[in-house]
TORDO-86248 format. One record per residue (C-alpha): x, y, z. Coordinates in steps of 0.001 Angstrom, whole numbers, plus 500000, padded with zeros to 6 digits. Layout:
// residues N
+--------+--------+--------+
:      u :      v :      w :
+--------+--------+--------+
:      X :      Y :      Z :
...
+--------+--------+--------+
//
This chain:
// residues 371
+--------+--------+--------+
:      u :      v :      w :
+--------+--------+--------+
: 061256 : 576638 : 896835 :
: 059512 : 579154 : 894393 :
: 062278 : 582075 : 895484 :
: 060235 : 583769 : 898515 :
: 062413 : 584125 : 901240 :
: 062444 : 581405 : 904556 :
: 062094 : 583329 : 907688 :
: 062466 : 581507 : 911059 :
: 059856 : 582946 : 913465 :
: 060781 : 582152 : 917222 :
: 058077 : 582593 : 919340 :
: 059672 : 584511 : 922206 :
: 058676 : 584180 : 925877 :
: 055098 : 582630 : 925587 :
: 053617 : 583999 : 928810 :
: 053878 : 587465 : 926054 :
: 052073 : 588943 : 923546 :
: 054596 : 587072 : 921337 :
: 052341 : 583675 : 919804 :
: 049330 : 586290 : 919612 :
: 051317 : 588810 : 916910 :
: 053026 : 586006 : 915266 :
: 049647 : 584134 : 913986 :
: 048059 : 587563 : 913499 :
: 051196 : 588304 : 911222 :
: 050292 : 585111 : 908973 :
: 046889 : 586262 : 908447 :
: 047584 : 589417 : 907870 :
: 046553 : 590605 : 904895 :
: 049870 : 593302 : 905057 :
: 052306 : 590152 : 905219 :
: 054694 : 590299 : 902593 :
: 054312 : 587708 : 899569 :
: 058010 : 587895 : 899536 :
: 057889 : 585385 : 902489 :
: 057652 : 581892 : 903869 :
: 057695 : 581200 : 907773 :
: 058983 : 578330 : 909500 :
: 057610 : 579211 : 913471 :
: 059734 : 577895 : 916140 :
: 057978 : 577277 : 919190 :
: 055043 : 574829 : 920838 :
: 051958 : 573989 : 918521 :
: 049967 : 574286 : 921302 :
: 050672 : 577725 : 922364 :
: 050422 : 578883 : 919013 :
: 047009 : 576886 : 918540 :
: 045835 : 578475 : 921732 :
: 046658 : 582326 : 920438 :
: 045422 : 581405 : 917154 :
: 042048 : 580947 : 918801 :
: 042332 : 583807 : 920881 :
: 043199 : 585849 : 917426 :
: 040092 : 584171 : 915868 :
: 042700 : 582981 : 913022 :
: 042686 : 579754 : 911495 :
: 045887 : 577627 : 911739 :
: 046927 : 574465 : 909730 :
: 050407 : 573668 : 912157 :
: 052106 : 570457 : 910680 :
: 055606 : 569628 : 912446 :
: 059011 : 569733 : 910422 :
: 062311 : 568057 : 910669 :
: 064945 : 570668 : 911067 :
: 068208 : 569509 : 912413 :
: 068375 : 565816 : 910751 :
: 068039 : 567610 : 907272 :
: 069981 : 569032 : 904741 :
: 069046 : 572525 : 903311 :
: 067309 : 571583 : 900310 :
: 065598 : 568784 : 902028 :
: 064276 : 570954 : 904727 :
: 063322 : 573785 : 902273 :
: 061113 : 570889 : 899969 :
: 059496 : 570176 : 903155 :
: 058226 : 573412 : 903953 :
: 056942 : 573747 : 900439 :
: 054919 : 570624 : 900703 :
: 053467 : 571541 : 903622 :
: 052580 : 575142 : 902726 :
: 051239 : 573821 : 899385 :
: 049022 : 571853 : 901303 :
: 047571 : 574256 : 903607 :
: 049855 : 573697 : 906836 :
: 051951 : 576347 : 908127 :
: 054784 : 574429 : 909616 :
: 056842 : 574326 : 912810 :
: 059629 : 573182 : 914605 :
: 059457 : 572321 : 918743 :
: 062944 : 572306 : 919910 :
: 062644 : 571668 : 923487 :
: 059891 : 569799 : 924048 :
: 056872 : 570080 : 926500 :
: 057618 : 572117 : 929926 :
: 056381 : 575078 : 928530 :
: 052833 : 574491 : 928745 :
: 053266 : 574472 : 932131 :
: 054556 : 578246 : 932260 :
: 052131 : 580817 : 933354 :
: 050464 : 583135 : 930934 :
: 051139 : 586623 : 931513 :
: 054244 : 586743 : 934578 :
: 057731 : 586017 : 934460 :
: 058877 : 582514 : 934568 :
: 061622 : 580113 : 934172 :
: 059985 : 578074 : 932211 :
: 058810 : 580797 : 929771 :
: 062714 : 581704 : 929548 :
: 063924 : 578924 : 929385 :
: 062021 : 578021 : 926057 :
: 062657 : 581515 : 924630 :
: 066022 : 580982 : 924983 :
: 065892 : 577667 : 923577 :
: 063969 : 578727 : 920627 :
: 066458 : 580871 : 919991 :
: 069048 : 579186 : 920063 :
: 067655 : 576506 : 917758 :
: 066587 : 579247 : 915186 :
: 070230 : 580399 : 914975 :
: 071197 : 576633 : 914584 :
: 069482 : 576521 : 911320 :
: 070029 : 580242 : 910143 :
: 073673 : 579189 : 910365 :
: 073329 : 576431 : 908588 :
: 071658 : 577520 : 905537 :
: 068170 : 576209 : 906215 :
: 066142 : 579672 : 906532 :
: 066671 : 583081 : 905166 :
: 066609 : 585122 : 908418 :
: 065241 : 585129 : 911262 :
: 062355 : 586979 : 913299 :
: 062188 : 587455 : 916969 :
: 059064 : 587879 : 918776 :
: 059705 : 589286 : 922657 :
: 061877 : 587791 : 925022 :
: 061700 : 588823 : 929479 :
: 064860 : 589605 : 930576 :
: 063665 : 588997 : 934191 :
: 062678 : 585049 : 933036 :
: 066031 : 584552 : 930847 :
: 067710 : 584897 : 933755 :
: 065608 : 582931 : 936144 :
: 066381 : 580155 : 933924 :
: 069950 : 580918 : 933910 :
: 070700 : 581961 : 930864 :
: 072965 : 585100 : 932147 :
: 072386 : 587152 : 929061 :
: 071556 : 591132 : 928723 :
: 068670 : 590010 : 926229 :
: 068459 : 588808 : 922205 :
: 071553 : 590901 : 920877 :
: 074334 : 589599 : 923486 :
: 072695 : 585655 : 922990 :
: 072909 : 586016 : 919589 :
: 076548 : 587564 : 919041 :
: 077517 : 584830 : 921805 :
: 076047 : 581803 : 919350 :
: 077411 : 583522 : 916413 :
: 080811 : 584168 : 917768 :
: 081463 : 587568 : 916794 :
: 082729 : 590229 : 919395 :
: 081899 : 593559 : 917403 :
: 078053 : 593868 : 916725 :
: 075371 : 596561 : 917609 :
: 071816 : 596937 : 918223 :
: 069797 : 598907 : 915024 :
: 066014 : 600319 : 915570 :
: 065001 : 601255 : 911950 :
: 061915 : 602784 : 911165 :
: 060500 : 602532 : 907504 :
: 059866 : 605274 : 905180 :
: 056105 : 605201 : 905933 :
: 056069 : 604949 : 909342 :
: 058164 : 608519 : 909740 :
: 056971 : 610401 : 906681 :
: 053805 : 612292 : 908153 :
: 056673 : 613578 : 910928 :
: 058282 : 614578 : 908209 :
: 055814 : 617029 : 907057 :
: 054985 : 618182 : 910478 :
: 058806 : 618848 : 911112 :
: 060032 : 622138 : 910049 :
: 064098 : 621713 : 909284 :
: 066190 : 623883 : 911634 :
: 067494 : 627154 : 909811 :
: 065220 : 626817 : 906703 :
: 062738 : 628447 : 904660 :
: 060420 : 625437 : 905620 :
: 061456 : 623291 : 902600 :
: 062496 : 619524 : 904124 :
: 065846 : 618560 : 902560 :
: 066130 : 615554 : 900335 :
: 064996 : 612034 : 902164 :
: 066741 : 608610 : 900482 :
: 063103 : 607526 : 901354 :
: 064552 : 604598 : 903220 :
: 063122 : 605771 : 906374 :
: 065705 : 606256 : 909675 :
: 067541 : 604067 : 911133 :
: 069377 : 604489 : 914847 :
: 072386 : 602005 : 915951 :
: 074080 : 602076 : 919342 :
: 077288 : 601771 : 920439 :
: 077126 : 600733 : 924136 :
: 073360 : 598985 : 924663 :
: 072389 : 597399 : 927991 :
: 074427 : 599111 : 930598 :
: 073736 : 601465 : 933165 :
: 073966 : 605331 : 932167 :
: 077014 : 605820 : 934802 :
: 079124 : 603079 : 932526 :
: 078597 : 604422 : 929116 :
: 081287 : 606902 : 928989 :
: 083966 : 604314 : 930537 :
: 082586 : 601911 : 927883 :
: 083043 : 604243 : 924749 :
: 086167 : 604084 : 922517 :
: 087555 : 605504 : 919450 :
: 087185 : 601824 : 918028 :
: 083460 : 600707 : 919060 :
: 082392 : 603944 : 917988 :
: 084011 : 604050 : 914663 :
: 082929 : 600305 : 914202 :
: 079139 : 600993 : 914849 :
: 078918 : 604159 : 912083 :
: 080613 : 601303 : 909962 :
: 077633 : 599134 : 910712 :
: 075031 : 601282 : 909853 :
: 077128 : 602068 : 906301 :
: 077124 : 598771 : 905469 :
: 073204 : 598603 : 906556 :
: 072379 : 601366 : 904655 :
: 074155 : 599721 : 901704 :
: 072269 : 596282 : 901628 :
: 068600 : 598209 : 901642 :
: 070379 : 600226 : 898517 :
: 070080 : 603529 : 900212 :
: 072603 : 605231 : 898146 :
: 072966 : 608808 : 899915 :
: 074093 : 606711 : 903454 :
: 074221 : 609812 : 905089 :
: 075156 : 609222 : 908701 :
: 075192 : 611536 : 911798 :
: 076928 : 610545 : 915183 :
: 075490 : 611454 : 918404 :
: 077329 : 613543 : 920942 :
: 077499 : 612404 : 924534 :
: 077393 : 615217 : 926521 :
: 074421 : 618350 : 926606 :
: 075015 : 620493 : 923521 :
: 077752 : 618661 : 922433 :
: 079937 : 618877 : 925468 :
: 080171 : 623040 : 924783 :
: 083985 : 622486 : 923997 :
: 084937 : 620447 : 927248 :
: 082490 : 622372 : 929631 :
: 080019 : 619705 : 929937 :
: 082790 : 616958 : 929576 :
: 085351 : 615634 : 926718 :
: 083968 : 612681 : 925105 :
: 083357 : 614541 : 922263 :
: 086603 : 615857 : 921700 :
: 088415 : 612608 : 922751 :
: 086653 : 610200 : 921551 :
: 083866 : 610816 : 919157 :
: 085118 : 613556 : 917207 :
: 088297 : 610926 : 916231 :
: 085702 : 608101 : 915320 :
: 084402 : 610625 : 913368 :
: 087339 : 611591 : 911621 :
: 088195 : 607667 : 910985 :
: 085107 : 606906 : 909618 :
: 084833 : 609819 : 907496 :
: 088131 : 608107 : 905140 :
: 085789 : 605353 : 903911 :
: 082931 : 606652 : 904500 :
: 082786 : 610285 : 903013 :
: 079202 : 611206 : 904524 :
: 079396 : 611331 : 908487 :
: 078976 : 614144 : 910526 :
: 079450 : 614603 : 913962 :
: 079189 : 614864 : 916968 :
: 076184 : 616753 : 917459 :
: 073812 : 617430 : 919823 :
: 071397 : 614740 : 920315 :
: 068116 : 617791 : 920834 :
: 068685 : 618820 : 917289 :
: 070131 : 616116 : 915167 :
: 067101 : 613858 : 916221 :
: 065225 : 616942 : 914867 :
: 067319 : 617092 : 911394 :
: 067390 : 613341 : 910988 :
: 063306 : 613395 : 911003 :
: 063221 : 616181 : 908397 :
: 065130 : 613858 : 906192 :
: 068680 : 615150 : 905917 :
: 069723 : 611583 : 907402 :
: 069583 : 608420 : 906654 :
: 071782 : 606440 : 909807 :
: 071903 : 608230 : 913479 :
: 075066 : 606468 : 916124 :
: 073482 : 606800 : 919327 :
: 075941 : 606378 : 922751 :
: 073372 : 604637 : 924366 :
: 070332 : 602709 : 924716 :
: 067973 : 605387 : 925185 :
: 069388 : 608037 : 923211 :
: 068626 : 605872 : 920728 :
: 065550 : 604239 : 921721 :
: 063242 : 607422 : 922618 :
: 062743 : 609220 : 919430 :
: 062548 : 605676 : 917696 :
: 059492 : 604590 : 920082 :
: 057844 : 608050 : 919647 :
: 057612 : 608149 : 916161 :
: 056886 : 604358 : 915311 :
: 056579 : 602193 : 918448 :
: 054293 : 599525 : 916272 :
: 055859 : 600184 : 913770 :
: 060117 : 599886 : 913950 :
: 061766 : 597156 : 913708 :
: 065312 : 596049 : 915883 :
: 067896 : 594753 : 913942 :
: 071104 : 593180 : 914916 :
: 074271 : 594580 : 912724 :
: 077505 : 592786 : 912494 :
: 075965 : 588997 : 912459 :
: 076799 : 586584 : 909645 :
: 073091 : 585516 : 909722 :
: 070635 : 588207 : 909671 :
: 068079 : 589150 : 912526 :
: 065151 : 591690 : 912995 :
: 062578 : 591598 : 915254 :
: 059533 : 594189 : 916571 :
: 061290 : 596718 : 918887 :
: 058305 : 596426 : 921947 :
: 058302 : 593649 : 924708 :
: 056411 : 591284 : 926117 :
: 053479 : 593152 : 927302 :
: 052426 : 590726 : 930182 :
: 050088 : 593497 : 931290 :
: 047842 : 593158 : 928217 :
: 048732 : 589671 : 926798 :
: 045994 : 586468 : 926802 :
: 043713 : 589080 : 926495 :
: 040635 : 588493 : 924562 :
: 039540 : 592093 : 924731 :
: 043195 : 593568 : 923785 :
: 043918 : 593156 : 920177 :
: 047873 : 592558 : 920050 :
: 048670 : 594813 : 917037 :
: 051114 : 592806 : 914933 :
: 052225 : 595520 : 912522 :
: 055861 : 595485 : 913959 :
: 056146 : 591728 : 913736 :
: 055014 : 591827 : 909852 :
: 057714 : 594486 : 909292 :
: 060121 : 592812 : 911040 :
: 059418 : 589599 : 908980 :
: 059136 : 592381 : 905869 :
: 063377 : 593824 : 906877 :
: 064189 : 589875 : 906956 :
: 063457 : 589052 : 903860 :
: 065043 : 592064 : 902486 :
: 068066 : 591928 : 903938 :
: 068983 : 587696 : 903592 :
: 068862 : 588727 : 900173 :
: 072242 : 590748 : 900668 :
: 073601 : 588950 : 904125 :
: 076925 : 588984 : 904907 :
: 078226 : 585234 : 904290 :
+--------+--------+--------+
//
């Protein structure tokens, strides 16, 4: 290998948007020379989107499990040397057989098994990272694979029992809001961004809003602000300044509104603030979102999924990129879905700028991954 970094590219549910993005993505002229791709998934399907993208695609099939990692890693140089982009099929050829464009079993059942074949080899050394297109809830499950979505399936494969979901949005994507956000209680002059862009982890994920509050404690909370430190540390943002979320409507207004804050966040708080000197909180979710834009944070610790997930998908919908925290491999993907309503589509581009950063945050971070 010439030191550009091996990303595993799973191809997500196919009836998706998913093969489209990913071949767009490798003829891209945006995709990062830092990177090599490995694509895990049918040839066919990602013939077919390549001809729907207009893109021309070399596919020339790999040995991944029978090999060692340097073995595996001199194949893919071969092959890319000689013009083929290669790929692994893990689970053979039901697939094809999966409707384009509405949840199916079959669909599921081959994201799942991509993905659970692209962890295989992340875990064993062969690739860098790995990159995520979209996965259906709806057709995991009708293929019985009981899982919330990618997060839970991969801290179930990876055994680890403390882990949270991350949306981070690069420096570009949120620095025009920057400019158009006056800071609250200012003179109109932003205060300092680490230029690392804003990132947003959650403690509870998917749940229904009536559980969160039973699901919050003192310990997941404190864990996930330690998450994001240790994020912000492997993309060298020095300042990791982090703010934690309240629960509650202005902060709970000193019990009025209810006593998460006080019981539980406000201790998680005070934990994490003896390693990690630069957390504030709780505070009202209306304003902080508001402060974090105009640079005065790096990290936000959202309760829950959408607390998190709104001001993220405002700001940079094409543009973020999810990353799972807390895995000894590492794991980004773009933060949209499948988009069966537009997919297959000959006259709707699929923009693939959130795939590209995704692969972009991969290649970035296996260069610091936790081992």
């Amino acid at each position: 290998m010439d030191g550009r970094r091996l990303i595993a590219v799973t191809a997500g549910d196919v009836a998706g948007i998913g093969p489209e993005i990913i071949v767009r993505s490798l003829a891209d002229k945006r995709f990062p020379p830092s990177c090599q791709c490995v694509l895990i998934g049918h040839p066919r399907i990602f013939e077919h989107a390549a001809q729907l993208a207009n893109v021309s695609l070399s596919l020339s099939p790999i040995a991944a499990e029978a090999t060692d990692a340097n073995e595996f890693r001199q194949q893919v140089s071969q092959l890319l040397n000689a013009g083929f982009q290669p790929y692994w099929n893990p689970c053979g050829d039901a697939v094809l057989s999966a409707p384009q464009c509405v949840v199916s079993s079959l669909a599921g059942d081959a994201a799942f098994q991509y993905l659970a074949a692209a962890i295989r080899i992340a875990r064993a050394n062969l690739v860098d990272a790995i990159a995520t297109a979209p996965l259906n809830k709806e057709a995991l499950h009708l293929a019985n694979h009981h899982y919330p979505g990618h997060t839970e399936i991969l801290a179930a494969h990876c055994g680890v029992s403390e882990f949270a979901m991350m949306l981070h949005l690069p420096e570009f994507a949120i620095s025009s809001w920057r400019a158009l956000v006056r800071p609250i209680g200012s003179n109109g002059t932003h205060a300092p961004s680490a230029g690392h862009g804003l990132s947003i982890a959650h403690v509870t994920l998917h749940t229904s809003v009536a559980s969160v509050p039973s699901l919050l404690s003192i310990d997941n909370i404190a864990e996930t602000v330690h998450l994001m430190a240790d994020f912000l540390k492997r993309i060298r943002c020095e300042r990791q300044a982090i703010a934690v979320c309240a629960l509650n409507p202005h902060g709970g207004e000193n019990g009025l509104f209810g006593d998460e804050e006080e019981r539980l966040i406000q201790p998680a708080v005070q934990r994490s603030q003896q390693t990690f000197s630069n957390v504030v909180g709780p505070l009202p979710v209306d304003t902080l979102i508001r402060r974090a834009i105009s640079g005065e944070f790096d990290g936000v610790v959202a309760m829950y999924h959408d607390q998190g997930h709104i001001p993220v998908k405002l700001i940079g919908f094409d543009l973020a990129v999810n990353v799972t925290l807390g895995l000894p491999i590492v794991r980004t993907s773009p933060t949209h879905g499948t988009a069966f309503d537009r997919a297959w589509n000959p006259n709707m581009m699929a923009d693939p700028s959130g795939m590209i950063e995704a692969i972009r945050l991969a290649a970035v971070l296996s260069q610091s991954k936790v081992s």
